[in-house]
C-alpha positions as CSV (number, residue, x, y, z in Angstrom):
1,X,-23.1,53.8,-48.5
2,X,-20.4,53.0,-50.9
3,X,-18.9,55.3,-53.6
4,X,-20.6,53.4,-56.6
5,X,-24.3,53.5,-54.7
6,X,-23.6,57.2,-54.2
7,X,-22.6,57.6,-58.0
8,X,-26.1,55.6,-58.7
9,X,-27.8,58.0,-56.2
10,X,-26.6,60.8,-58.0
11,X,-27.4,59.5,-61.5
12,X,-30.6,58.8,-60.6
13,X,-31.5,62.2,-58.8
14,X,-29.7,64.3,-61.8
15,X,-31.5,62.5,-64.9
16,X,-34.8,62.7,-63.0
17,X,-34.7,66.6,-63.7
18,X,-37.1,67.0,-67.0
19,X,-35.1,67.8,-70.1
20,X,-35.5,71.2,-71.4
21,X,-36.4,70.8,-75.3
22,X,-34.3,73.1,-76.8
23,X,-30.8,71.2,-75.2
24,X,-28.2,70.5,-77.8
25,X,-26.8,67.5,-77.8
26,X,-23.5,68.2,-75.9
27,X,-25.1,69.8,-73.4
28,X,-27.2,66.2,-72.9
29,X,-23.7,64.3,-72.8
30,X,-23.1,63.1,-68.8
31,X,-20.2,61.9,-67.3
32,X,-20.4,59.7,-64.1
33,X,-16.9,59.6,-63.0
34,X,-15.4,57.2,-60.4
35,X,-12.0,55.8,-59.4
36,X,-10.4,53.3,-61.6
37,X,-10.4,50.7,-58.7
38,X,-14.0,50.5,-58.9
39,X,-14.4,49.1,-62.0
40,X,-15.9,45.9,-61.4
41,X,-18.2,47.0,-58.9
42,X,-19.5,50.1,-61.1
43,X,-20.1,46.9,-63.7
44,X,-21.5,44.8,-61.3
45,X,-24.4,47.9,-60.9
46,X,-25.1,48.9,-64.0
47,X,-28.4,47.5,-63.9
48,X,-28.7,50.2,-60.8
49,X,-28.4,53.0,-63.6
50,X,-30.6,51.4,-66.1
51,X,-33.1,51.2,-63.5
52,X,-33.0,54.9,-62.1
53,X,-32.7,56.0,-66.1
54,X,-36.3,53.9,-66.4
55,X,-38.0,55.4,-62.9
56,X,-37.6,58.6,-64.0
57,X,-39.3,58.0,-67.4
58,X,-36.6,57.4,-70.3
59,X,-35.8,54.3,-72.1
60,X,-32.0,52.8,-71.7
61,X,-29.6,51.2,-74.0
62,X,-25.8,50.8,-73.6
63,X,-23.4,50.2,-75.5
64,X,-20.1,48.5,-74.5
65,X,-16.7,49.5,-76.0
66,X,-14.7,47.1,-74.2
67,X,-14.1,45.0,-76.4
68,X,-14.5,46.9,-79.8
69,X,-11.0,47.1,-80.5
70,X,-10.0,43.7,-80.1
71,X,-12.8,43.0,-82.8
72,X,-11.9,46.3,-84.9
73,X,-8.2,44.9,-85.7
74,X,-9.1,41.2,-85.8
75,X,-11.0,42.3,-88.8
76,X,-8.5,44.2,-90.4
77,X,-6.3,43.0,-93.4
78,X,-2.9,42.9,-91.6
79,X,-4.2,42.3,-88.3
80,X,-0.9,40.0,-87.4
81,X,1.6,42.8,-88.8
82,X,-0.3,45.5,-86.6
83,X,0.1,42.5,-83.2
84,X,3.9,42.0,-83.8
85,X,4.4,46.2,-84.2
86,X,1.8,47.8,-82.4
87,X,3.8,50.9,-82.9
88,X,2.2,51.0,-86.5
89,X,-1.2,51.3,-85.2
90,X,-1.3,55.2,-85.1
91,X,-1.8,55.5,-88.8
92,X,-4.7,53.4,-88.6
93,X,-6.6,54.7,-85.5
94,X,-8.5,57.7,-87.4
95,X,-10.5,54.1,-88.8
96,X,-11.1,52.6,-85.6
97,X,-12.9,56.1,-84.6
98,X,-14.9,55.2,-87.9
99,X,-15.7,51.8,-86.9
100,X,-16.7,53.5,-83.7
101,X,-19.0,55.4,-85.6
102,X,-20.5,53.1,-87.7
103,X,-21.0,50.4,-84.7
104,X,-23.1,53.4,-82.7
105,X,-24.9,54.1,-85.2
106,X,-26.3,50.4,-86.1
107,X,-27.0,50.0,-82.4
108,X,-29.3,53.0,-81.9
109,X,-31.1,52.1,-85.0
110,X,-31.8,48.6,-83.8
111,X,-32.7,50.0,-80.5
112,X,-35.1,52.5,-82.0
113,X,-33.6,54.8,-79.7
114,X,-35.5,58.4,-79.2
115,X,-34.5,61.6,-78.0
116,X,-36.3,60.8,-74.3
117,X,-33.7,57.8,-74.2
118,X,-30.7,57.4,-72.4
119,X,-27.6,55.8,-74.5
120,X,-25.0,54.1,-72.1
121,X,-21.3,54.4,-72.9
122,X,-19.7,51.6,-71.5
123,X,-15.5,50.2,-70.9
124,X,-14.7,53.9,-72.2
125,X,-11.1,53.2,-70.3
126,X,-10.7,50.6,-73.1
127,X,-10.1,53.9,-75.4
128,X,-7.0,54.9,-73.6
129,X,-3.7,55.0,-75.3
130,X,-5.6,54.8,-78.9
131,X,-8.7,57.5,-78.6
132,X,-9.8,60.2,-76.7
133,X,-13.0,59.8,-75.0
134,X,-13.8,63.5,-75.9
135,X,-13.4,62.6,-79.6
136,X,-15.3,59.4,-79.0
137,X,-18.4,61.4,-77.9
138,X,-18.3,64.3,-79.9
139,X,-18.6,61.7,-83.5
């Protein structure tokens, strides 16, 4: 069995355990971590977790980073300038994390999303160098 169908195994056991009520909501946050080398193939299955997430009774929804960035700064006013000195960027990431925000929150209204649902986080390695993934999840 590879590593990716024995991180799908272990999804899929752990989020079949029944939620306890009272839970806040960090202590419902779950990491499945795997090596970096893996990445297409964890992509390939994410229909793997999706499926386990539904079997043991809780609707899915993910949500993609990946490419959230590259759309963030596209859209901002001096998008070129921030290209040709990316070193300027840093004074501008707390509204990237804001963008973050806002984007999250559009997407679990459209998906209706309740508090027996899973919500996927997606291409989280797209973060590094301009978030940390801790911040990320705690907004």
């Amino acid at each position: 069995m590879s590593r990716v169908k024995r991180l799908v195994h272990s999804y899929g056991k752990f989020i079949a355990i029944p939620w306890r009520d009272d839970a806040a909501a960090a202590q419902r946050v779950v990491f499945c971590v795997y090596n970096e080398k893996e990445e297409l193939a964890l992509r390939a299955k994410v229909d793997e977790f999706e499926l386990a997430t539904k079997e043991a009774g809780h609707e899915w929804a993910l949500f993609d980073l990946t490419d959230t960035f590259a759309i963030w700064l596209s859209g901002q006013r001096y998008a070129k300038k921030y290209f040709a000195q990316p070193h300027l960027l840093h004074t501008l990431l707390p509204k990237y994390l804001d963008f973050l925000k806002q984007e999250f929150s559009r997407f679990v209204q459209t998906k209706g999303q309740d508090e027996n649902a899973v919500v996927a986080l997606m291409g989280v390695g797209s973060l590094f160098g301009l978030l940390k993934v801790k911040n990320v999840v705690d907004q």
